[in-house]
N, C-alpha and C positions, 0 to 999 in steps of 0.2 A: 504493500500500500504506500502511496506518494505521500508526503508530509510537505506542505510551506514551513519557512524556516522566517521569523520575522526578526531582518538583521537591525530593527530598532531597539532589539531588547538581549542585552548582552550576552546571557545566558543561550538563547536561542541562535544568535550569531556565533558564538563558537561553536554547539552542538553542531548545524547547518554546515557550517565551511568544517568540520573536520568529516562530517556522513559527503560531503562535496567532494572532497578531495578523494575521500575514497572509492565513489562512483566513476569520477574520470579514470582513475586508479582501474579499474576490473573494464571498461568498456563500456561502462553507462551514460546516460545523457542527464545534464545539469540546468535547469533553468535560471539566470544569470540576470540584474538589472543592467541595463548600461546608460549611459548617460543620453541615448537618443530613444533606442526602443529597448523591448525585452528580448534577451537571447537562448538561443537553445544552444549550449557547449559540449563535443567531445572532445574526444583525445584524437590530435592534429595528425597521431602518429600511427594511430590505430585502424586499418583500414575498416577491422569491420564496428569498429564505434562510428565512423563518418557513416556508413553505410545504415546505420542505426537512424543516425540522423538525420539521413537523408529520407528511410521510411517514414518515419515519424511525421517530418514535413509535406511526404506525399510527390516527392521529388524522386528525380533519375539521375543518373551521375552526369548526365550532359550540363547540371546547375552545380558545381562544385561550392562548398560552403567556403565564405572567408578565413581567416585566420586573425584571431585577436593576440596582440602580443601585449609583455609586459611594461617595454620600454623601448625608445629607443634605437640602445645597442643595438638588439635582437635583429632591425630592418636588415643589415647586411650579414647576418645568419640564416637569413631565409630566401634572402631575394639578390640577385646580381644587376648590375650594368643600371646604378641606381644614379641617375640624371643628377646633375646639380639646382635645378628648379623644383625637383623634388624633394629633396633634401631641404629647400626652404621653405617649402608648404608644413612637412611633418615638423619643422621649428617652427614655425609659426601654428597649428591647427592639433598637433598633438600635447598634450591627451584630448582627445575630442572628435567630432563629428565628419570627419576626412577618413574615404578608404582610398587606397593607391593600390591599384591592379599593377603589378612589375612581373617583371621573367624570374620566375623560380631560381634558389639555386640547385643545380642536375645533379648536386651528391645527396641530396635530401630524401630519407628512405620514410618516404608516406605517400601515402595514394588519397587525394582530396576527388576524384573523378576525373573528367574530361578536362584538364585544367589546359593543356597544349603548352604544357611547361610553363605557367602566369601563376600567381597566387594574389588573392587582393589581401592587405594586411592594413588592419587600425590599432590602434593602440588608443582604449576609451577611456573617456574620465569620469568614472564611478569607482568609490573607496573598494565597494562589494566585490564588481570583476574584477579591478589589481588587485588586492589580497590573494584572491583566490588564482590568476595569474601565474602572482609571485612565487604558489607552491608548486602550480602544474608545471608552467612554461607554455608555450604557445598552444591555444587551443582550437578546434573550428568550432565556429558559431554564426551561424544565422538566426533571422529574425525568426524570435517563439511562437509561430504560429501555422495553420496550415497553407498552403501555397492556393493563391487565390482569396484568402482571408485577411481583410487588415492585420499588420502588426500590433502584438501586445504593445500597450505601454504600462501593464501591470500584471503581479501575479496571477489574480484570479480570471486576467484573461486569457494567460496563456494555457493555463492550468484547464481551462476552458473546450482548449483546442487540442491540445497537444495531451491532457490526461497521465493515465496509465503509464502510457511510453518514457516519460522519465522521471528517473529516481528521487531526484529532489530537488526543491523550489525554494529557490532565495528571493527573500522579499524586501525589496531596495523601494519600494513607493512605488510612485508614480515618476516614470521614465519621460525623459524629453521637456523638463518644465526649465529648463535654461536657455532652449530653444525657441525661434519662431518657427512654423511647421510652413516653411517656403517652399518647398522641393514639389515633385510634378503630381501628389495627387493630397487632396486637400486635407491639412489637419495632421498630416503625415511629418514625425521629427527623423526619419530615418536618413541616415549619413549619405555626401555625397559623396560619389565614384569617381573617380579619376583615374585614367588611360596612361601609361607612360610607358608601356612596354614596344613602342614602335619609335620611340622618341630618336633613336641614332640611324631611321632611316625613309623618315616620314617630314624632314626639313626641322627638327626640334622643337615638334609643338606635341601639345598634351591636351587629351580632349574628354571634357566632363559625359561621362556615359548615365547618369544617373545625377539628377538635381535631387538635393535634399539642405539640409540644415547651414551649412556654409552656401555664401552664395556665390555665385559667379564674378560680382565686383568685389568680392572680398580676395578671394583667388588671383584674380586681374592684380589685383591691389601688390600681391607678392611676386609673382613671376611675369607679371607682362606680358607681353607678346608671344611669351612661351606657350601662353593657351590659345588653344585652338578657335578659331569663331565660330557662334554658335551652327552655321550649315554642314562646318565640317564634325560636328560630334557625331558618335556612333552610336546607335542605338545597343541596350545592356536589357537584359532580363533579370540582370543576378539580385540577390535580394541579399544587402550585406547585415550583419550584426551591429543593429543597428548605426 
């Protein structure tokens, strides 16, 4: 039986992150606050915990789930040929509401799905997922809900949708209240996407595949001309953590 964990009450926040840690631990799925929406967490490394994941959301491997890291560091342990305008978006936008899709690195022993060698990574700012982060190390996670279904922005919605299928529910509030919900469908605080894995052969521009919580002049704002105009973005189906 699933239990919510309500990390406003200290007792129950550690019970929660240590039954947490231990579900990622065996291959089970975690539901996680973040600072845009709610997430659903496995183990980044475990193919068939993604693969868990992937049911649960009602998805096929062609939607590979992002990866949230702890910090940082981490970007160039997971990903290669990482632009220098991207590097000042994740200083400027991390911990926060920015994913960056880059080229995997090819020694990396996990299978996220169809990824064509990309993995998108954020790194959120919510105390609840870095804690729990800090003990896993990089995990995947997408938005807690089923595919076709608004994103949770709270426990009891995810827990709604998503049920049975994972182990334990951290309860961080209500998600996305630092945000305006700008992005492409209405009321929606979910992260936006950004392209950079063509950036050393597409003229060095980077093109937003998903509008959500950071905006496009904010972006502009840091890298200029490095982003793409809006005719040339590419359309994205991925649905990142939050």
């Amino acid at each position: 039986m699933t239990r919510i964990y309500n990390c406003s009450v200290e007792a129950e926040y550690t019970a929660g992150m240590r039954l947490a840690r231990s579900a990622i631990g065996r291959g089970a799925l975690v539901v996680i606050p973040t600072d845009t929406v709610y997430g659903v967490a496995a183990d980044a490394f475990s193919s068939e915990a993604v693969e868990r994941l992937l049911e649960a959301k009602g998805r096929d491997r062609s939607s590979p789930p992002p990866v949230l890291i702890p910090g940082i560091p981490t970007l160039d342990a997971l990903a290669t040929d990482i632009a220098e305008p991207v590097r000042h978006l994740v200083a400027r936008f991390w911990p926060g509401g920015l994913t960056v899709l880059l080229k995997a690195q090819p020694s990396l022993a996990w299978d996220l799905g169809e990824t064509r060698g990309t993995v998108a990574l954020r790194m959120p700012s919510n105390k609840v997922a870095l804690d729990l982060l800090s003990e896993t190390g990089p995990l995947a996670v997408s938005s807690a809900n089923r595919t076709g279904s608004p994103s949770a922005i709270d426990v009891h919605g995810a827990e709604d949708m998503l049920g049975n299928s994972v182990a334990v529910y951290l309860d961080g509030g209500v998600a996305g209240l630092d945000y305006e919900p700008i992005g492409d469908r209405p009321g929606d605080t979910s992260s936006t996407i950004v392209d950079a894995t063509r950036f050393a052969t597409n003229g060095g521009k980077i093109h937003i595949v998903r509008n959500g919580v950071i905006s496009r002049a904010a972006i502009h704002e840091v890298i200029g001309d490095a982003l793409a105009p809006p005719a040339q973005s590419v359309d994205s189906d991925e649905a990142a953590a939050g």
